[in-house]
mmCIF file as gemmi writes it, N, C-alpha and C atoms, coordinates in Angstrom:
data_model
loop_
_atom_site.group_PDB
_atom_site.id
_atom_site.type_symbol
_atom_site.label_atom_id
_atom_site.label_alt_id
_atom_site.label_comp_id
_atom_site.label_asym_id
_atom_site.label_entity_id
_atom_site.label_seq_id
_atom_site.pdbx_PDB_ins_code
_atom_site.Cartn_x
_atom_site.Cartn_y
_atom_site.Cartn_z
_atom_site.occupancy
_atom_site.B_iso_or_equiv
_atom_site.pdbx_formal_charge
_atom_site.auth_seq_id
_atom_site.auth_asym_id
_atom_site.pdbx_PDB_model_num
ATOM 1 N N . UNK Axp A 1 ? 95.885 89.2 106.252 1 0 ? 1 A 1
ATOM 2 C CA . UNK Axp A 1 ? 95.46 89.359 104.886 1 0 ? 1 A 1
ATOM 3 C C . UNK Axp A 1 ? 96.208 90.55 104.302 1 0 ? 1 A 1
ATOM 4 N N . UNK Axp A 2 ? 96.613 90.409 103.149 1 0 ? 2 A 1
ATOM 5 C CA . UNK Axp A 2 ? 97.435 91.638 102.355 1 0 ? 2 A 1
ATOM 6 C C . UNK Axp A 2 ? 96.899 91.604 100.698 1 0 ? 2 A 1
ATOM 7 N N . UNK Axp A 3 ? 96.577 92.812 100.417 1 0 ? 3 A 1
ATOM 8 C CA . UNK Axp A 3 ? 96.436 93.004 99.256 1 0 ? 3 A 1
ATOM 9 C C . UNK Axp A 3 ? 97.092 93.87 98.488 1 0 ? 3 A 1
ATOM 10 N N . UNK Axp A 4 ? 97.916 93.994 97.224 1 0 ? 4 A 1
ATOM 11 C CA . UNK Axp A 4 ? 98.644 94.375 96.822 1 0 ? 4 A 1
ATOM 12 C C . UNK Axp A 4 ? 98.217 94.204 95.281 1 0 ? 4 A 1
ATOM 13 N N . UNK Axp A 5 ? 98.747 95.561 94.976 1 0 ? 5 A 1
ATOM 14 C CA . UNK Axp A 5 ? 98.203 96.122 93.509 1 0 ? 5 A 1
ATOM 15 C C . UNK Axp A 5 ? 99.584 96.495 92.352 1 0 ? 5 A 1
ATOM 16 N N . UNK Axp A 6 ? 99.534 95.851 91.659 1 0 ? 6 A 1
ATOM 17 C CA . UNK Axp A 6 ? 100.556 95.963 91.008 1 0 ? 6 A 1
ATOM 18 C C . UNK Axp A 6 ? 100.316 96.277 89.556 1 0 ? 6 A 1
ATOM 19 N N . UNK Axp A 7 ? 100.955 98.016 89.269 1 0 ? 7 A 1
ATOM 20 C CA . UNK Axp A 7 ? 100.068 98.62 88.04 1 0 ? 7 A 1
ATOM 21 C C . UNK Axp A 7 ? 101.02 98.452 87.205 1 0 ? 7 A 1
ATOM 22 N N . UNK Axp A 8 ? 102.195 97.742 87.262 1 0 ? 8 A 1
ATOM 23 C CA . UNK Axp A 8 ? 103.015 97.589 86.045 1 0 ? 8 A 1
ATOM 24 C C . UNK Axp A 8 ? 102.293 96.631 85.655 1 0 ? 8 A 1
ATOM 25 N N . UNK Axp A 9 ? 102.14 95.046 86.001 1 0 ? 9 A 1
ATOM 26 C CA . UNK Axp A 9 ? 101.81 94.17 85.293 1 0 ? 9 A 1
ATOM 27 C C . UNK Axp A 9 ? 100.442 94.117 85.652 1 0 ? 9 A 1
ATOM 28 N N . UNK Axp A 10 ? 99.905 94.917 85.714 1 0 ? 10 A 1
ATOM 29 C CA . UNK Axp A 10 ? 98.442 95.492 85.574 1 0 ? 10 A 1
ATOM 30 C C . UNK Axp A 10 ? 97.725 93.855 86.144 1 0 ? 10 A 1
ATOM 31 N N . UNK Axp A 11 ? 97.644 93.634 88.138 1 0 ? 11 A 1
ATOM 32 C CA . UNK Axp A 11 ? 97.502 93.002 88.605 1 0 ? 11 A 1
ATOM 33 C C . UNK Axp A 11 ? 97.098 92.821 89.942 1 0 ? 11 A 1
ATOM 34 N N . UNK Axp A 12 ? 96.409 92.262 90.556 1 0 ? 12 A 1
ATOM 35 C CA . UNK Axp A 12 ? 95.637 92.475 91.804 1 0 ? 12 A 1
ATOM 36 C C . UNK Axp A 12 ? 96.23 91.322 92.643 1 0 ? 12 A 1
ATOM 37 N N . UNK Axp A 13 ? 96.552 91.135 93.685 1 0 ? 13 A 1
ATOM 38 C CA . UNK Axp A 13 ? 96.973 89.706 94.499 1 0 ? 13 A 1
ATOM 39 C C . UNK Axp A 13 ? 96.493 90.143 95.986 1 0 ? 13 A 1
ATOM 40 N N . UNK Axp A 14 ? 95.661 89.081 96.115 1 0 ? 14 A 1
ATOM 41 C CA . UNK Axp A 14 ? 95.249 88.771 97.855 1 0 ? 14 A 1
ATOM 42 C C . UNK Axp A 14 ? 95.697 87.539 98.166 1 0 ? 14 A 1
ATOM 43 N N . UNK Axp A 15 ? 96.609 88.574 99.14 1 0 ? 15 A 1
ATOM 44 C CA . UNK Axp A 15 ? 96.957 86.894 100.046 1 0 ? 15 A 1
ATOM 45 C C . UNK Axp A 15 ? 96.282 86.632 101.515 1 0 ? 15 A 1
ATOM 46 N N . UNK Axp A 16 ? 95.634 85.636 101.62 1 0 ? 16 A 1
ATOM 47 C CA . UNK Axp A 16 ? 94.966 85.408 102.443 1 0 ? 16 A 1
ATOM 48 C C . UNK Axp A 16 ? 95.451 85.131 104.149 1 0 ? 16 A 1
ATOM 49 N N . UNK Axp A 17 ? 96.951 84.011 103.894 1 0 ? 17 A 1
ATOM 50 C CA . UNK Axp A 17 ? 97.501 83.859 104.853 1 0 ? 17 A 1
ATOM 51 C C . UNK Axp A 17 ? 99.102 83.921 104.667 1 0 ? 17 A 1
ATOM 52 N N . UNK Axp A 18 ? 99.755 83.264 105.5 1 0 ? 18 A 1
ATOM 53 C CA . UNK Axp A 18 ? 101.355 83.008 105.426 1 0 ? 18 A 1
ATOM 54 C C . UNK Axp A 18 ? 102.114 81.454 104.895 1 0 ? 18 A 1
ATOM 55 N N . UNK Axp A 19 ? 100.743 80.775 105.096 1 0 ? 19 A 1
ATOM 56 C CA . UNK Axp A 19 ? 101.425 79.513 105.044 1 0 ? 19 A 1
ATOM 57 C C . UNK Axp A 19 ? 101.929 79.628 103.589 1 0 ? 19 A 1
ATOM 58 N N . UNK Axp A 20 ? 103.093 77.957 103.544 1 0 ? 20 A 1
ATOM 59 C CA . UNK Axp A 20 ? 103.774 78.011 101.611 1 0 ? 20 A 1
ATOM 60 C C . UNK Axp A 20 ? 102.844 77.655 100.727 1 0 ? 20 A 1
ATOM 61 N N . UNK Axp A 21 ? 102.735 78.44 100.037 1 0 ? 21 A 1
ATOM 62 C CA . UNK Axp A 21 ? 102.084 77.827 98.229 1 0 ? 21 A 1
ATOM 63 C C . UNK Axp A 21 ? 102.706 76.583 97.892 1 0 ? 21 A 1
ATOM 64 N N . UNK Axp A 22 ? 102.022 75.733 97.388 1 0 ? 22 A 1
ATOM 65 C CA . UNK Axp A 22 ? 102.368 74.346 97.381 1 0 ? 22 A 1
ATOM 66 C C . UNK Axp A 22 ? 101.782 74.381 95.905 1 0 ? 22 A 1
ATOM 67 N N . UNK Axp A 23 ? 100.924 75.064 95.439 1 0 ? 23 A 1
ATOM 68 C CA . UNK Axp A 23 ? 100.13 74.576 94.199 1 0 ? 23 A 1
ATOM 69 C C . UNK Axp A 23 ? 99.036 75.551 93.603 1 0 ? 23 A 1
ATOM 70 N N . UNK Axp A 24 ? 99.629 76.197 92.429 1 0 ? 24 A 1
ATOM 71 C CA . UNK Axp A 24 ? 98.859 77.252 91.6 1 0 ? 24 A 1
ATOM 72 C C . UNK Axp A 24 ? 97.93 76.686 90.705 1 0 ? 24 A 1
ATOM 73 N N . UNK Axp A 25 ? 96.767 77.622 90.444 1 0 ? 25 A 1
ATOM 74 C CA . UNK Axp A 25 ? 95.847 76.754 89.395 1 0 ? 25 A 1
ATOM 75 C C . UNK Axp A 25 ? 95.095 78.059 88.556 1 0 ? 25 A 1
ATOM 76 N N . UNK Axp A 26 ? 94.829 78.472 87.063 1 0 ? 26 A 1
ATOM 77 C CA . UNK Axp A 26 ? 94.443 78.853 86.821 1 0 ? 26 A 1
ATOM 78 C C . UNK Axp A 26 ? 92.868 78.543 86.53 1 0 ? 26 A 1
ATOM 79 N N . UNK Axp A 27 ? 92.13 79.579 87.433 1 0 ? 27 A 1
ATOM 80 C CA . UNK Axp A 27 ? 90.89 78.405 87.667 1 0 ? 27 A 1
ATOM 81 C C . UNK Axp A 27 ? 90.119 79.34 86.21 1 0 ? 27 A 1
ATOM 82 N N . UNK Axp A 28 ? 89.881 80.368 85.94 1 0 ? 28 A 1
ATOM 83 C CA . UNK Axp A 28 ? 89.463 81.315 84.811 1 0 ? 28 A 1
ATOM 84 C C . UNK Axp A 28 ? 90.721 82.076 84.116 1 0 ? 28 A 1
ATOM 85 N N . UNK Axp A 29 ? 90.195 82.392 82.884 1 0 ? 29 A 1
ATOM 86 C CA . UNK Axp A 29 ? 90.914 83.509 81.903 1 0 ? 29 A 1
ATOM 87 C C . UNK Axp A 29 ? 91.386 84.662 83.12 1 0 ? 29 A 1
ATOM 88 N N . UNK Axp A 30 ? 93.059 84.213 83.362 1 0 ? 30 A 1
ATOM 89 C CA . UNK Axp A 30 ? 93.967 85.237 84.425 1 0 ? 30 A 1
ATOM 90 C C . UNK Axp A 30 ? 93.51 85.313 85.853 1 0 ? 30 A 1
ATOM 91 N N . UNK Axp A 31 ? 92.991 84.507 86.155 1 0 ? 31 A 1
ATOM 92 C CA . UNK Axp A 31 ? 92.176 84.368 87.651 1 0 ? 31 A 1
ATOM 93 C C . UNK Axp A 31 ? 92.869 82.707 88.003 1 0 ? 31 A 1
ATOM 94 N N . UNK Axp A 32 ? 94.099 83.109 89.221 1 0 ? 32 A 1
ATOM 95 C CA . UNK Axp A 32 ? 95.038 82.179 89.437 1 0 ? 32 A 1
ATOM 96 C C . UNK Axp A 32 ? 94.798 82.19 91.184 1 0 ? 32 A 1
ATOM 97 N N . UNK Axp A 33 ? 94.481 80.722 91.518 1 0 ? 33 A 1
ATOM 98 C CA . UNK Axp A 33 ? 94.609 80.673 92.581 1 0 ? 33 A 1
ATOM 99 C C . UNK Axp A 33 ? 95.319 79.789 93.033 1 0 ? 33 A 1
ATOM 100 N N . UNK Axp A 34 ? 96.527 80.149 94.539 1 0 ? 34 A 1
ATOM 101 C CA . UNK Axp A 34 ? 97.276 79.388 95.292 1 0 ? 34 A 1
ATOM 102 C C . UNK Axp A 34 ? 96.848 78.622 96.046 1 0 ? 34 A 1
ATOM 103 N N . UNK Axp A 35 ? 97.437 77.299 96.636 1 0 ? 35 A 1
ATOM 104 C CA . UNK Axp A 35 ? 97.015 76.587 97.679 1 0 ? 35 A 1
ATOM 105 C C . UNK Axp A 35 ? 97.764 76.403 98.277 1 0 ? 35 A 1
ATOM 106 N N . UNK Axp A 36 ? 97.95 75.836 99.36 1 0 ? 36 A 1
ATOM 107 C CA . UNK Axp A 36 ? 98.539 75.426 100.421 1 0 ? 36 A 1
ATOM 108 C C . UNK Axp A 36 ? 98.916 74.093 100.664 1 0 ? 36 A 1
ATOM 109 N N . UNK Axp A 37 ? 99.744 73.04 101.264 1 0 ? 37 A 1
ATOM 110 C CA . UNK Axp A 37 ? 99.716 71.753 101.852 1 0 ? 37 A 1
ATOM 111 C C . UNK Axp A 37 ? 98.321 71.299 101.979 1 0 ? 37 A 1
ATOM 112 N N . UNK Axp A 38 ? 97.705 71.893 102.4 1 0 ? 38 A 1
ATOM 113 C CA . UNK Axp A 38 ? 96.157 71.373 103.173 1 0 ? 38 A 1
ATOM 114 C C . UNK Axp A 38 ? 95.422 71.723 101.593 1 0 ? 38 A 1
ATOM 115 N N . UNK Axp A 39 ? 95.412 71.716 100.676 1 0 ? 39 A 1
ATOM 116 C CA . UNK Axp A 39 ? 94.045 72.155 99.528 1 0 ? 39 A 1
ATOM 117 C C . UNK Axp A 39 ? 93.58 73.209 99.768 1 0 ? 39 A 1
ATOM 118 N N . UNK Axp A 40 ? 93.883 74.334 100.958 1 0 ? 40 A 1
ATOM 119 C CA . UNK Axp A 40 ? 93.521 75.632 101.34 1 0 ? 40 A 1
ATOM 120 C C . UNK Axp A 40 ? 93.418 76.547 100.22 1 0 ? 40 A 1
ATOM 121 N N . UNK Axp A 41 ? 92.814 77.535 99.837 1 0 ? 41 A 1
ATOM 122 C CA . UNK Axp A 41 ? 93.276 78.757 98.959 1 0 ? 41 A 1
ATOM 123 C C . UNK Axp A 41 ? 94.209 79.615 100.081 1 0 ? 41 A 1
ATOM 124 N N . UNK Axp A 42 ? 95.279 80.211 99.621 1 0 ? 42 A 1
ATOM 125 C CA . UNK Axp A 42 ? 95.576 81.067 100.403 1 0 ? 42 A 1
ATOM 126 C C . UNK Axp A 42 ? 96.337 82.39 99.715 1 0 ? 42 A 1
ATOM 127 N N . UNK Axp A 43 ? 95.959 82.501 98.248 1 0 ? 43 A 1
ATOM 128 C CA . UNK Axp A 43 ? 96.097 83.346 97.33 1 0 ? 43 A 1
ATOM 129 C C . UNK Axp A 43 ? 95.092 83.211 96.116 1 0 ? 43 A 1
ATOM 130 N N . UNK Axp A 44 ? 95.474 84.968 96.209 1 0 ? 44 A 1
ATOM 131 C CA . UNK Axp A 44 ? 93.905 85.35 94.393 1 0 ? 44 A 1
ATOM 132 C C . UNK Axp A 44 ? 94.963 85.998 93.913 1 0 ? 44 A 1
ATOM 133 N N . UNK Axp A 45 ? 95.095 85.902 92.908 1 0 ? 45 A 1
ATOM 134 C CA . UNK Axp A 45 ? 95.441 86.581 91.863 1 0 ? 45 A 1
ATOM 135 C C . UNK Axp A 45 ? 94.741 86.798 90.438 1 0 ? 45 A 1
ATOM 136 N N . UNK Axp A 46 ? 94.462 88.156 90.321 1 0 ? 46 A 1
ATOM 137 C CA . UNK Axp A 46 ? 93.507 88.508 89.008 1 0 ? 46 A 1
ATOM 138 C C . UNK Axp A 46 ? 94.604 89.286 87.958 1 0 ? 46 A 1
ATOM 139 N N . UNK Axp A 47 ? 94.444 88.989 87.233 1 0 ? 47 A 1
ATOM 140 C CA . UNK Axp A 47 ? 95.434 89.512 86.035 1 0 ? 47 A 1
ATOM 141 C C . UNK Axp A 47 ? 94.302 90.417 85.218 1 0 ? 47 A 1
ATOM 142 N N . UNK Axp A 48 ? 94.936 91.466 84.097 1 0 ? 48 A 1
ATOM 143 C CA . UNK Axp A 48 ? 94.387 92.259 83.535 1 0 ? 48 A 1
ATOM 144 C C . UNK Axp A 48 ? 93.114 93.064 83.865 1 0 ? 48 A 1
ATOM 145 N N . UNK Axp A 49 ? 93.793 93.118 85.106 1 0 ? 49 A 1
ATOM 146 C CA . UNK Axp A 49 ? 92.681 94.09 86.291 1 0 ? 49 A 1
ATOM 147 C C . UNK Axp A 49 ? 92.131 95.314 85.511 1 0 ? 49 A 1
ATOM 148 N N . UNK Axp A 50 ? 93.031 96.251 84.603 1 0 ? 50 A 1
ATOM 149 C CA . UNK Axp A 50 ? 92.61 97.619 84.075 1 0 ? 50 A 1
ATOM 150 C C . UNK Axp A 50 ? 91.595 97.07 83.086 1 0 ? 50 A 1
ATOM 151 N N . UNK Axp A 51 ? 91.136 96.011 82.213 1 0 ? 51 A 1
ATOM 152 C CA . UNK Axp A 51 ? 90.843 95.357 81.241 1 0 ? 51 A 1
ATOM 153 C C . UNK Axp A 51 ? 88.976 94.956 81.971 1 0 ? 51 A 1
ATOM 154 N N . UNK Axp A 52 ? 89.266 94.474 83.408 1 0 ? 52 A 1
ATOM 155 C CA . UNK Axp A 52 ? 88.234 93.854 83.995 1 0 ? 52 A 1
ATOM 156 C C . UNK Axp A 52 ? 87.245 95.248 84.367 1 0 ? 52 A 1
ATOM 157 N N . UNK Axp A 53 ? 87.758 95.929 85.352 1 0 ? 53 A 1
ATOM 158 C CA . UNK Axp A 53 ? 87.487 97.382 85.698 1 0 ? 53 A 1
ATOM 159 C C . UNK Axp A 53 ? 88.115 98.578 85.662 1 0 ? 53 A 1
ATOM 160 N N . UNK Axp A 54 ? 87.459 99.171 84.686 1 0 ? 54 A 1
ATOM 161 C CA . UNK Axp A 54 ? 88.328 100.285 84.684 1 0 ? 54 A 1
ATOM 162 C C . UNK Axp A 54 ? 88.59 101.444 85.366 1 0 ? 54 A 1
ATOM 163 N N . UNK Axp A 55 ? 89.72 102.026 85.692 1 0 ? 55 A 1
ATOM 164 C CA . UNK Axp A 55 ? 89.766 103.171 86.501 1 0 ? 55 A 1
ATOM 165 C C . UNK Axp A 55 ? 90.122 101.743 87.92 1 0 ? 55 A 1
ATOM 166 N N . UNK Axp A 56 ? 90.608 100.747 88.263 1 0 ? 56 A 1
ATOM 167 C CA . UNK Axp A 56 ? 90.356 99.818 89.341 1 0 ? 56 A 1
ATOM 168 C C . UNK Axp A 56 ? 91.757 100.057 89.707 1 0 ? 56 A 1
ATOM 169 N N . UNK Axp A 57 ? 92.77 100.326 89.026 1 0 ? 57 A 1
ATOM 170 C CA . UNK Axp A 57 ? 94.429 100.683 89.445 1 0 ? 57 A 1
ATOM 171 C C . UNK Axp A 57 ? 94.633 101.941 90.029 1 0 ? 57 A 1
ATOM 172 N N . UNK Axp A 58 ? 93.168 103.053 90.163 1 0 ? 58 A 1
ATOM 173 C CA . UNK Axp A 58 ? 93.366 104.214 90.583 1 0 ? 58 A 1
ATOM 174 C C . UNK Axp A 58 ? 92.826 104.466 92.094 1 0 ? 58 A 1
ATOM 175 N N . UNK Axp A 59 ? 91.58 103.702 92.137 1 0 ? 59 A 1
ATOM 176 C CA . UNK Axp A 59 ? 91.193 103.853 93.308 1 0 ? 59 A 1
ATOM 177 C C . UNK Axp A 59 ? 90.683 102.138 94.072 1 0 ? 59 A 1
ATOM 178 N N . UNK Axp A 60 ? 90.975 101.929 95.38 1 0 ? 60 A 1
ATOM 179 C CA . UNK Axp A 60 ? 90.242 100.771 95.637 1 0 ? 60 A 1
ATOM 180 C C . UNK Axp A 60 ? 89.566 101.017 96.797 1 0 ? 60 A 1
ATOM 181 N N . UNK Axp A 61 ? 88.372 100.47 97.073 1 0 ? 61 A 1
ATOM 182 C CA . UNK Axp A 61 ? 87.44 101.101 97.942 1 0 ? 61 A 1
ATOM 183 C C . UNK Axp A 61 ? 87.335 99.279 98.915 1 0 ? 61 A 1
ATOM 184 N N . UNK Axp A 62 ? 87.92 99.761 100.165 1 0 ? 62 A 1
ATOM 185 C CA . UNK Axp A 62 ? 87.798 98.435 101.103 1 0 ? 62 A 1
ATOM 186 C C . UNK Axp A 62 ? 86.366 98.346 102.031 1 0 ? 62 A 1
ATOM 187 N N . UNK Axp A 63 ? 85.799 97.613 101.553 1 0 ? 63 A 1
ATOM 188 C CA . UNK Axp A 63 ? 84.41 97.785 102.378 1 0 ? 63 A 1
ATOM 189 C C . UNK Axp A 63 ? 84.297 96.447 103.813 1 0 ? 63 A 1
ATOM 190 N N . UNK Axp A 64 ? 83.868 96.767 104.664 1 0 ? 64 A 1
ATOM 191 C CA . UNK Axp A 64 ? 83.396 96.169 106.489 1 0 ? 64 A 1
ATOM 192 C C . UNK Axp A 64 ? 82.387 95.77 106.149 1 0 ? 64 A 1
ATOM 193 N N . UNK Axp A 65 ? 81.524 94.256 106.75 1 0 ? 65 A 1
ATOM 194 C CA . UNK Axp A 65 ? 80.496 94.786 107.372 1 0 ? 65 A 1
ATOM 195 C C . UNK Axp A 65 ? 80.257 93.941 108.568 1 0 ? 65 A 1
């Protein structure tokens, strides 16, 4: 799993696995998810992250449980 924050285009992406993206879908307003061969998700992408939460490009807090 990799998550990656990208404050130019003010943007959040989790990728879940490795396999190829086969098929993007904007399922909400900037909330794009990838799939896989199999119908898998295996990417999030949230757009206008500073817009959603603010102060969210400064700090991110990874929580276990």
């Amino acid at each position: 799993m990799k998550l990656v924050v990208h404050k130019e285009d003010d943007a959040l992406y989790l990728r879940l696995d490795d396999s190829a993206i086969v098929e993007s879908e904007e399922v909400s307003d900037g909330i794009i998810l990838d799939y896989n061969a199999a119908g898998k998700v295996v990417g999030i992408e949230v757009l206008y992250l500073s817009q959603r939460s603010p102060g969210s490009l400064q700090r991110i807090l990874l929580e276990t449980a």
